[in-house]
C-alpha positions as CSV (number, residue, x, y, z in Angstrom):
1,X,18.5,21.1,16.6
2,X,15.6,23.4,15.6
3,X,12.0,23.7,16.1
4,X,11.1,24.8,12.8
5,X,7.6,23.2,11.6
6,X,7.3,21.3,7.9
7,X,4.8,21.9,5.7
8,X,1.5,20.3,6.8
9,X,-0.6,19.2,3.9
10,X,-2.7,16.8,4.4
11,X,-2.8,15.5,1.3
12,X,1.3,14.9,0.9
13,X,0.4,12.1,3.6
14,X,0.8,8.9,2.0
15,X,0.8,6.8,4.8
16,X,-2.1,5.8,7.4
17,X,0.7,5.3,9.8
18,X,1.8,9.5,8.8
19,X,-1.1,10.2,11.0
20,X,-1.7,11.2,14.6
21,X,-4.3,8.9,16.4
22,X,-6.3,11.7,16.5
23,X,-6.5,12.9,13.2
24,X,-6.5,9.9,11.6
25,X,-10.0,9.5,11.8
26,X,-10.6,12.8,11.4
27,X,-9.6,12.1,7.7
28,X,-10.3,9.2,6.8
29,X,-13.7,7.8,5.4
30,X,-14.3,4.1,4.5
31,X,-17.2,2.4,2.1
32,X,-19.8,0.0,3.2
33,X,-17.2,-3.4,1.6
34,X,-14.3,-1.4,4.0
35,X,-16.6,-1.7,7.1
36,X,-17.1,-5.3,6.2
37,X,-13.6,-5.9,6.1
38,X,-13.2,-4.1,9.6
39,X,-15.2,-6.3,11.2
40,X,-13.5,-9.2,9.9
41,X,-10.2,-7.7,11.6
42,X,-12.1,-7.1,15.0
43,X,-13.7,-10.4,14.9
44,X,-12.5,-14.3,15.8
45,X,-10.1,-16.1,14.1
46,X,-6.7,-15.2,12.2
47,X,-7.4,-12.8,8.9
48,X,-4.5,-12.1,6.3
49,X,-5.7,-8.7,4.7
50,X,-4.1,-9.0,0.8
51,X,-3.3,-5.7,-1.9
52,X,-1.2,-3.6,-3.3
53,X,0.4,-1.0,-2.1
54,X,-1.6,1.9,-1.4
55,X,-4.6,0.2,-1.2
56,X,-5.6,1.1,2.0
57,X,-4.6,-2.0,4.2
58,X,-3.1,-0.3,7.0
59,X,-5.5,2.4,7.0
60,X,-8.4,-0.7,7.6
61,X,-5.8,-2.2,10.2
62,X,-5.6,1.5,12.1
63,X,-9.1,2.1,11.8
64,X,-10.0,-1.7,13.7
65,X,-7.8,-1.0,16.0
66,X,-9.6,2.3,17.5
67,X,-12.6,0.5,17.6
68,X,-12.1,-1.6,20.4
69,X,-10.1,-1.0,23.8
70,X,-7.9,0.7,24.7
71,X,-9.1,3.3,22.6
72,X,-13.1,2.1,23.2
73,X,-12.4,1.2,26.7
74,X,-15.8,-0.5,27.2
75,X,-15.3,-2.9,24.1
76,X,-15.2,-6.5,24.9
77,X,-12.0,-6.9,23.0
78,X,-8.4,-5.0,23.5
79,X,-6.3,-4.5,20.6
80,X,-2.6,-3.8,20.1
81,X,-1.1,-2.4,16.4
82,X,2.0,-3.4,16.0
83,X,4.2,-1.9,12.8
84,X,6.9,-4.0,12.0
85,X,9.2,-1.5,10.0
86,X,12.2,-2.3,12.2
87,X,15.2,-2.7,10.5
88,X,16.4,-5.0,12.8
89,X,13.4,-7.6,11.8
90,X,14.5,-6.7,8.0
91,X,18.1,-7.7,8.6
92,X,17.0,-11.1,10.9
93,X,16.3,-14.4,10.3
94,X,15.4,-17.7,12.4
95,X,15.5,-17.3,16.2
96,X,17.2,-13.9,15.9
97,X,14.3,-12.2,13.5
98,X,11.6,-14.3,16.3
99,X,13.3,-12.6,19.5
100,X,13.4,-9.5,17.8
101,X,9.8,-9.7,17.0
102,X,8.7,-11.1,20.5
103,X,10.6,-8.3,22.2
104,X,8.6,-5.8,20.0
105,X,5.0,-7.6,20.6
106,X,5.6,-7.1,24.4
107,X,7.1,-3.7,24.4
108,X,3.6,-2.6,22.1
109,X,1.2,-5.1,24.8
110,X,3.2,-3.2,27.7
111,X,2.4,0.6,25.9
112,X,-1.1,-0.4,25.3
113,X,-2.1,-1.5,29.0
114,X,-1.4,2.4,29.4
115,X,0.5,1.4,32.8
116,X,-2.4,0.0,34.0
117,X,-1.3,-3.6,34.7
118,X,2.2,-4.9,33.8
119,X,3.3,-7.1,30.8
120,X,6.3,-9.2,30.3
121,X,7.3,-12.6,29.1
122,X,10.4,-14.3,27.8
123,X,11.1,-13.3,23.8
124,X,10.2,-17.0,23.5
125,X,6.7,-18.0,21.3
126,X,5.2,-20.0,23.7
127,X,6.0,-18.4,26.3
128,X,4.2,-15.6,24.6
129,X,1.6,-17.0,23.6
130,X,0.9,-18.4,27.7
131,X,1.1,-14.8,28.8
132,X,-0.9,-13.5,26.2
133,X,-3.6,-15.9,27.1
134,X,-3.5,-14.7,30.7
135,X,-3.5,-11.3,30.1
136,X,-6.9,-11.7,28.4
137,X,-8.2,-13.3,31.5
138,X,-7.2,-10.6,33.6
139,X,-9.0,-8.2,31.6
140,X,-12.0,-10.1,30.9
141,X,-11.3,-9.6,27.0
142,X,-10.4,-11.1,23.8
143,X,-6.6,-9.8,22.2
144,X,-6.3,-8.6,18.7
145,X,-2.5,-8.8,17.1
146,X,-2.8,-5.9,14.6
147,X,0.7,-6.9,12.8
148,X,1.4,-4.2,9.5
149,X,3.7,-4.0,7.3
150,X,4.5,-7.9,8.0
151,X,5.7,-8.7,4.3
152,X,8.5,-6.8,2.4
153,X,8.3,-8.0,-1.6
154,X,11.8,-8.0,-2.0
155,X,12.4,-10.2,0.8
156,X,10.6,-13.0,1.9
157,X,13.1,-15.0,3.6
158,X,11.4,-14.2,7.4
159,X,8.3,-14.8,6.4
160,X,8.5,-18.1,7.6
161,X,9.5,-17.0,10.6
162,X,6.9,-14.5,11.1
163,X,3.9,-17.2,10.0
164,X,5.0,-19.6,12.8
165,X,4.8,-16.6,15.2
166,X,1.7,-15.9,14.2
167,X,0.0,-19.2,14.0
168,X,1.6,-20.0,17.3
169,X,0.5,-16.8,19.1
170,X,-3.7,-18.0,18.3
171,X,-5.9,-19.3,20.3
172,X,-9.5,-18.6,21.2
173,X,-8.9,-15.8,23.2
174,X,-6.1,-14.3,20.9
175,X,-5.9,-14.1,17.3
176,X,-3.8,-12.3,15.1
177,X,-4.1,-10.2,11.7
178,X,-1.9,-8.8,8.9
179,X,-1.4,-7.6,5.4
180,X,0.4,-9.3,2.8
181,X,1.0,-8.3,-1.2
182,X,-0.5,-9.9,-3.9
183,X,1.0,-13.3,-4.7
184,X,3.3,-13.8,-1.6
185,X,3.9,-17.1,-0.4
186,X,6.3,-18.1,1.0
187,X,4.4,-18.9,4.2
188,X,6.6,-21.4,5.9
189,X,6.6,-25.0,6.0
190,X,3.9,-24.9,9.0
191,X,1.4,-22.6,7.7
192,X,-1.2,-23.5,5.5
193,X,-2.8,-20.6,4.4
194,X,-6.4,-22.1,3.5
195,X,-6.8,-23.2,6.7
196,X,-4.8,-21.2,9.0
197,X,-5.9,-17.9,8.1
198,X,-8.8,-16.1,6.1
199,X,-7.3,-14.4,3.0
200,X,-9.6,-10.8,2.0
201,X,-8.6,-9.0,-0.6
202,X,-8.4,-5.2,-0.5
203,X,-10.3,-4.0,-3.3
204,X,-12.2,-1.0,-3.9
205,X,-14.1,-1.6,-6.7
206,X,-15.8,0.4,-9.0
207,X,-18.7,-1.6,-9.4
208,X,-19.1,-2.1,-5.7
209,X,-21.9,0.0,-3.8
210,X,-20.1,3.1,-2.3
211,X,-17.3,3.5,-4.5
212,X,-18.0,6.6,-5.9
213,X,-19.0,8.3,-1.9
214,X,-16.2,6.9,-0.1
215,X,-13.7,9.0,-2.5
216,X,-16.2,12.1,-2.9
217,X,-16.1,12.3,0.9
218,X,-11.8,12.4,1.1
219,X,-12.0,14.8,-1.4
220,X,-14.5,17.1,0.7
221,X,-12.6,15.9,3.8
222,X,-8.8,16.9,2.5
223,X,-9.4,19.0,-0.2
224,X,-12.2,21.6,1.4
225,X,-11.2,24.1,-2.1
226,X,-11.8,21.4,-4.3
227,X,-15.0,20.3,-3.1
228,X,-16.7,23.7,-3.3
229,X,-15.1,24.2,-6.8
230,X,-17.3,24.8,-9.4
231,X,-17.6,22.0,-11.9
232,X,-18.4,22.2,-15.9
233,X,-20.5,19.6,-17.8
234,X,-20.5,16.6,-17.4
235,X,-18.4,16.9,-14.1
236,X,-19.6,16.8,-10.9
237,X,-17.7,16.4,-7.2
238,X,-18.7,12.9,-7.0
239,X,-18.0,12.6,-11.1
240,X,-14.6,13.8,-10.4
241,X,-14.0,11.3,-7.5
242,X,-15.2,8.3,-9.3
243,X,-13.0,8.8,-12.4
244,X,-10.1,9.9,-10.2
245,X,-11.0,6.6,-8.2
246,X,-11.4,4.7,-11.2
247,X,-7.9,6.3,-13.1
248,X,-5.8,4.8,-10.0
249,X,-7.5,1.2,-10.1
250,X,-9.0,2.5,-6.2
251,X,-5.8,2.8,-4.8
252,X,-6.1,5.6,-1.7
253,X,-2.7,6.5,-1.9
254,X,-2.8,7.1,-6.1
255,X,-6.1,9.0,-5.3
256,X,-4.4,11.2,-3.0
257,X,-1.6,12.4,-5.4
258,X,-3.7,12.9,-8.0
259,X,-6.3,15.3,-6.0
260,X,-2.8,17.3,-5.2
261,X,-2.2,17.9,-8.7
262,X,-6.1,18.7,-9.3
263,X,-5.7,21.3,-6.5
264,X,-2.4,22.4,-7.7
265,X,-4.0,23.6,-11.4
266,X,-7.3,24.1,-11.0
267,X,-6.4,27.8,-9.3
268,X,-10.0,28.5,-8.5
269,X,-11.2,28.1,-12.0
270,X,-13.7,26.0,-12.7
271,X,-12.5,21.9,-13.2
272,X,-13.6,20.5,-16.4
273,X,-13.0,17.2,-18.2
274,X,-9.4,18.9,-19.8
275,X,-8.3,19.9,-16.4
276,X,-8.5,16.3,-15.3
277,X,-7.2,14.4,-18.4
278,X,-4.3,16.8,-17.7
279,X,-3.9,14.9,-14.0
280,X,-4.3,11.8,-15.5
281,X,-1.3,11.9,-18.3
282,X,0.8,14.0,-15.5
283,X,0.1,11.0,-13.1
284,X,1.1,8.9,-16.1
285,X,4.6,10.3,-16.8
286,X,5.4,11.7,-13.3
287,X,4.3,9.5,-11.0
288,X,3.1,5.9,-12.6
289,X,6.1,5.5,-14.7
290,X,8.8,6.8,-12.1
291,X,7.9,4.4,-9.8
292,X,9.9,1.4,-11.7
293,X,12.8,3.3,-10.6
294,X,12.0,3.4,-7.2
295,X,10.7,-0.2,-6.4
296,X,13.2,-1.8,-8.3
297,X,16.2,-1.2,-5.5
298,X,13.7,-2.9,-2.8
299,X,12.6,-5.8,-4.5
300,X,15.5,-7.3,-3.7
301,X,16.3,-10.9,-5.8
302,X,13.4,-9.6,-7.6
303,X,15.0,-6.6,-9.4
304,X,15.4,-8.1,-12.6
305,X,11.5,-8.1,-13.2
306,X,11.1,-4.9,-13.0
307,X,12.2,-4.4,-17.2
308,X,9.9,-7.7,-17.8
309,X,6.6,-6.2,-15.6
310,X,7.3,-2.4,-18.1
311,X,7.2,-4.3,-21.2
312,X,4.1,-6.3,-19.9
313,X,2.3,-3.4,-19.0
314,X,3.0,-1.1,-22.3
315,X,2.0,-4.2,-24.1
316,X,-1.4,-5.0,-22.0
317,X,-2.0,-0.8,-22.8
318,X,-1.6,-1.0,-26.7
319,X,-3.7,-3.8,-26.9
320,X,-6.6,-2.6,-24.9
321,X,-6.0,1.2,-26.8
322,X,-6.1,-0.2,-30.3
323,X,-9.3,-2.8,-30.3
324,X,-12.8,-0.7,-30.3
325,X,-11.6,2.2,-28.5
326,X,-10.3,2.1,-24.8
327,X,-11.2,-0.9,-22.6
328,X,-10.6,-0.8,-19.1
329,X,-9.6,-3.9,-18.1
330,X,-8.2,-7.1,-19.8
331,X,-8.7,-10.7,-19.3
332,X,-4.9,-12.7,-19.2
333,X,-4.6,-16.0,-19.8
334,X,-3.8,-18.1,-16.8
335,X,-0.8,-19.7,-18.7
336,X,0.9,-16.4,-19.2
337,X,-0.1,-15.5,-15.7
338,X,1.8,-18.7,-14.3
339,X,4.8,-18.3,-16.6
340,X,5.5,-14.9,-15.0
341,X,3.7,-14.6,-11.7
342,X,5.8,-12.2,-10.0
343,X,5.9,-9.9,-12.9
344,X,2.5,-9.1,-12.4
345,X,3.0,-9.6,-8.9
346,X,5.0,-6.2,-9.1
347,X,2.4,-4.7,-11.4
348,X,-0.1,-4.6,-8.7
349,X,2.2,-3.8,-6.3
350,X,3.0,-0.7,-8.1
351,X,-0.8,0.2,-9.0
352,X,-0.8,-0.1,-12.4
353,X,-3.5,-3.0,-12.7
354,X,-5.8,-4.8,-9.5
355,X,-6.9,-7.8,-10.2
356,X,-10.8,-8.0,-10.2
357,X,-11.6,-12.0,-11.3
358,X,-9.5,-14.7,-10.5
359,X,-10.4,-16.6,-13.0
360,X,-13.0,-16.2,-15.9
361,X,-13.9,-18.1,-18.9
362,X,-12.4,-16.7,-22.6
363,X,-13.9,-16.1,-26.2
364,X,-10.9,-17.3,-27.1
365,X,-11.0,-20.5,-25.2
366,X,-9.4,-21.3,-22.0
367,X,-9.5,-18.9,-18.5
368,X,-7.9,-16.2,-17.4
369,X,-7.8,-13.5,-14.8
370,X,-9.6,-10.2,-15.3
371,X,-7.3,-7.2,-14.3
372,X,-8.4,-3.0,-14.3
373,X,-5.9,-1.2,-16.0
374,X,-4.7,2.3,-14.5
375,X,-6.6,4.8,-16.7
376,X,-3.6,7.3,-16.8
377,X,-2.0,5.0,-18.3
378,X,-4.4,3.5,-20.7
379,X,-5.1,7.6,-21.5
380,X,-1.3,7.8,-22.5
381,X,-1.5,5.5,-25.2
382,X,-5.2,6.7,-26.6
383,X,-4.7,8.6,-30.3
384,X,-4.7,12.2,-29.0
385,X,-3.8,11.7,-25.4
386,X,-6.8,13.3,-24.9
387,X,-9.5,12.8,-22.5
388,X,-13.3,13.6,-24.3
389,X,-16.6,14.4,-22.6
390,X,-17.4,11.1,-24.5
391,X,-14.6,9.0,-23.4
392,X,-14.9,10.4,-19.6
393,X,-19.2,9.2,-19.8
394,X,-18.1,6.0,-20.8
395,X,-16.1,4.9,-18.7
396,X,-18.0,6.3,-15.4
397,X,-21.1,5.2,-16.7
398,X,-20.9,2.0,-19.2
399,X,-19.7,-1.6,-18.2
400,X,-16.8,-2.6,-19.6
401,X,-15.9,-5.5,-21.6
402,X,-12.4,-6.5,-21.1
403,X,-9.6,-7.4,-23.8
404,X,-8.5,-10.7,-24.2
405,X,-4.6,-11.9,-24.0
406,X,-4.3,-15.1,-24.9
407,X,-1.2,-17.6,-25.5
408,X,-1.3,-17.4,-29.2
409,X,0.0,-14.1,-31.2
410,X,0.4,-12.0,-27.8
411,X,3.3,-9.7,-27.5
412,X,3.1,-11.0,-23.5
413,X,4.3,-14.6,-24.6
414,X,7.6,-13.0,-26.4
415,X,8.7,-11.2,-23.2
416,X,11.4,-12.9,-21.8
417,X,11.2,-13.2,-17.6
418,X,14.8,-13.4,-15.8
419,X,14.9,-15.7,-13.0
420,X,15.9,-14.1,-9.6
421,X,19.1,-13.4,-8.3
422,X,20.6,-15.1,-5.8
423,X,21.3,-14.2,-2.2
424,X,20.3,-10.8,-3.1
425,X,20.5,-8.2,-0.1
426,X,18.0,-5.0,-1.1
427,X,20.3,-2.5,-2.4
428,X,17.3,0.4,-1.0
429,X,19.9,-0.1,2.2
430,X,23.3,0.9,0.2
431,X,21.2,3.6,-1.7
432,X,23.2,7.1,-1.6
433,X,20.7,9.3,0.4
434,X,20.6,12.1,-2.4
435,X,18.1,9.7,-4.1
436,X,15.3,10.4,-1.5
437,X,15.2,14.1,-2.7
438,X,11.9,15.6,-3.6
439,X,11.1,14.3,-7.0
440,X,8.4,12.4,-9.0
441,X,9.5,9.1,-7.2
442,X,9.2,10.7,-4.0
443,X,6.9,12.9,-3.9
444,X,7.3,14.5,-0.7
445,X,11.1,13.5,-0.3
446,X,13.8,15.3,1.4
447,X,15.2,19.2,0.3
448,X,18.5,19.4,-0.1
449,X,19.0,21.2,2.8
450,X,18.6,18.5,4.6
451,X,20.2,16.0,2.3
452,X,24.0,17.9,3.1
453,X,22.9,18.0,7.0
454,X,22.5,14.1,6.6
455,X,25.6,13.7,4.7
456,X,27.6,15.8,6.5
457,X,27.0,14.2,9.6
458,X,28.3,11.0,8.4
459,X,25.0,9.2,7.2
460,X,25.3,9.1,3.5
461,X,23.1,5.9,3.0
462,X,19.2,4.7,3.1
463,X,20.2,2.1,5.7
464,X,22.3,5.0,7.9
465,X,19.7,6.8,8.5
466,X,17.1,4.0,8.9
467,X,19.7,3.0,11.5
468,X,19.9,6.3,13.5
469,X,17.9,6.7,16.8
470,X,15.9,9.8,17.2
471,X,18.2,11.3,19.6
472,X,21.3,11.1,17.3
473,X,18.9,12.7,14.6
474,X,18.1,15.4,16.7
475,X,21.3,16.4,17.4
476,X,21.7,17.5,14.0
477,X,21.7,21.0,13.2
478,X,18.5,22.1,11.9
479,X,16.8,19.1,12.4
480,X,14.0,18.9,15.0
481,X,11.1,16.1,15.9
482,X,9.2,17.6,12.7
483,X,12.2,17.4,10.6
484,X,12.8,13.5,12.1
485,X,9.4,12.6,11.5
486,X,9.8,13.8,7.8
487,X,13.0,12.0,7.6
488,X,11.8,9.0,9.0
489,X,8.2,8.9,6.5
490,X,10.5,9.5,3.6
491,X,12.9,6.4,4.5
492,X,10.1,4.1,5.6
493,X,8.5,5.0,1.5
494,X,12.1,4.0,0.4
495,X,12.2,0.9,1.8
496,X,8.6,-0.5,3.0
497,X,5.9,0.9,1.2
């Protein structure tokens, strides 16, 4: 055991859920279109919140949950956040995964009432679902279901499970929410998601009102020595943020690492446009790149892809790098998009592209979908790997017009896409637990230190130490509840986020 504190940087937290109730909104700042969707998690009716990872869709759930009751006691509603990174849910199916999962709504409804009243039910849907609608009687106020971290891309087999649950659970005084990736569903044979659920995608755009403030603010919020820095031409605070913002397709969690690096080598000299091409083509090689190698043990069946979704992206990059300079964004055909779907599925997963059009019309004949392209990335590629006071101007300040991939004479339609394996468990769970030290795929990962205290102790495995309780961690030597809560954030990156 020990009492020893870890390092607390703010900005090594990669997760919403890393936060304290307290500090989390302390530090966290959301733009006009994230109020919108807020409300739309607070209000009637079942909502399924949709992006990549990263994108900020727990942080919304968190933040809609502490604005009603119990946190808001007068609000009219009460709300209960429920994280479902259990490993028993990731290892169930049928009525095993939905006892599991009823047991866990009315532990969180029971913690919630603050002992005020007391909750129970039989781990049965209905049954549930009766007691749920009760309970909002009693308190004269409509229930919010905050569900996060309800679908796992490498394995979608309970989601089916899960989507019965949740349509089950509604009614008018209770309605449910949760986030999904881009492109799952498999949504079970009973839930229609057009008409069971509103879909809202989380997208922070950069041609949305408030783009360029809501990432200024973090960085004055988290980053207090980068906010008073001193800037050179062109480069402002809020120039900074929006190509930082822009550079990571507005993904919260790519914005966050990249303001570390910024940080780490500005060393109170002034930040100019080299300092921050430098973040870019570190994010690039460091952090962009690397994170094949760690997605691809948790996509499950899905592993395969990952070598299809690299070649897909390099050749999306070289195409948009070589035609009139650097565009932005590029508009895919919607036959290449339906020939691989999950290939670019895991792209926007990862944060290498968001997708900004569903479906647009083509010089080149036909529709496609328009997709942002991660400018570290697209900056890798450029002749020079250099970012210019030129290049950065245009592409805070000029509209972009994207490149087109079509059918004909793109390297896309050579790649060849591997179906998925069969019956494939997630090998993140077999992974030796050495791979979750420190590095560019985890960024703030485990020392090794604590990697022989692990091992030693007989948990040499992802899934072992997912497994252990916080007593049996604790009774480590050298670890402590700061040490567990590290652990326990570096595991949940490994296998849920």
């Amino acid at each position: 055991m020990s009492n020893d504190g870890i390092e607390d940087i703010t900005g090594l937290r990669l997760a919403a859920e890393d936060w304290e109730p307290e500090e989390f909104a302390r530090y966290h700042r959301f733009s006009r279109n994230d109020e919108r969707v807020i409300l739309k998690l607070i209000g009637h009716g079942p909502v399924l919140l949709q992006g990549g990872r990263g994108s900020g869709k727990s942080a919304l759930m968190i933040a809609a949950a502490q604005r009603v009751a119990p946190y808001v006691p007068e609000s009219p509603i009460f709300g209960v956040y429920i994280s479902l990174r259990q490993m028993s849910l990731l290892r169930s199916v049928g009525l095993g995964y939905v006892k599991i999962l009823c047991d866990l709504i009315i532990d969180r409804v029971h913690t919630a009432l603050k002992g005020e009243r007391n909750f129970s039910a039989p781990p049965e849907v209905s049954a549930l679902q009766q007691r749920l609608g009760q309970l909002s009687t009693e308190l004269g106020k409509r229930i919010v279901l905050f569900f996060d971290d309800a679908a796992h891309i490498g394995r979608e087999v309970s989601l089916g499970d899960f989507f019965d649950t949740f349509r089950t659970l509604a009614s008018s005084n209770v309605s449910c929410k949760a986030p999904i990736y881009p492109g799952v569903t498999q949504f079970g044979n009973r839930f229609d998601v057009y008409n069971d659920a509103t879909v809202v995608d989380v997208i922070r755009d950069e041609e949305q009102p408030g783009f360029t403030q809501v990432f200024a603010e973090i960085v004055q919020l988290r980053y207090p020595t980068l906010a008073a820095a001193e800037f050179t031409k062109p480069l402002s605070l809020e120039g900074m943020a929006r190509l930082l913002g822009q550079s990571v397709v507005g993904n919260m969690r790519g914005f966050v690492i990249a303001c570390n690096y910024v940080e780490e080598l500005h060393d109170n000299q002034p930040i100019g446009v080299k300092l921050l091409g430098q973040t870019l083509l570190h994010l690039a090689q460091n952090h962009y790149w690397p994170l094949f190698d760690e997605v691809r043990p948790k996509l499950g069946k899905y592993a395969p892809m990952t070598e299809p979704a690299e070649q897909v992206m390099r050749a999306m990059l070289q195409k948009s790098a070589t035609e009139d300079g650097a565009h932005r964004s590029a508009l895919v055909h919607r036959d290449l998009i339906s020939r691989m779907p999950k290939v670019f599925e895991i792209l926007e997963y990862v944060g290498f592209i968001s997708r900004r059009e569903a479906s647009r019309a083509m010089k080149s004949g036909g529709r496609g979908s328009r997709f942002v392209l991660n400018l570290c990335n697209l900056l890798e590629v450029l002749p020079g790997n250099r970012l210019t006071t030129t290049l950065f101007e245009r592409w805070t300040n000029e509209r972009d017009e994207p490149v087109e991939l079509h059918t004909r004479g793109s390297q896309l339609s050579e790649i060849v896409v591997p179906g998925p394996l069969e019956d494939a468990e997630l090998p993140i769970l077999k992974t030796e637990i050495s791979r979750l030290k420190k590095s560019a795929a985890y960024p703030y990962g485990l020392t090794d230190q604590k990697i022989k205290v692990l091992e030693s102790s007989g948990y040499s495995t992802v899934g072992s130490v997912a497994d252990a309780s916080d007593e049996e961690l604790d009774a480590l030597y050298s670890i402590g509840p700061a040490q567990i809560r590290r652990i326990r954030n570096v595991v949940a990156q490994a296998i849920w986020m």
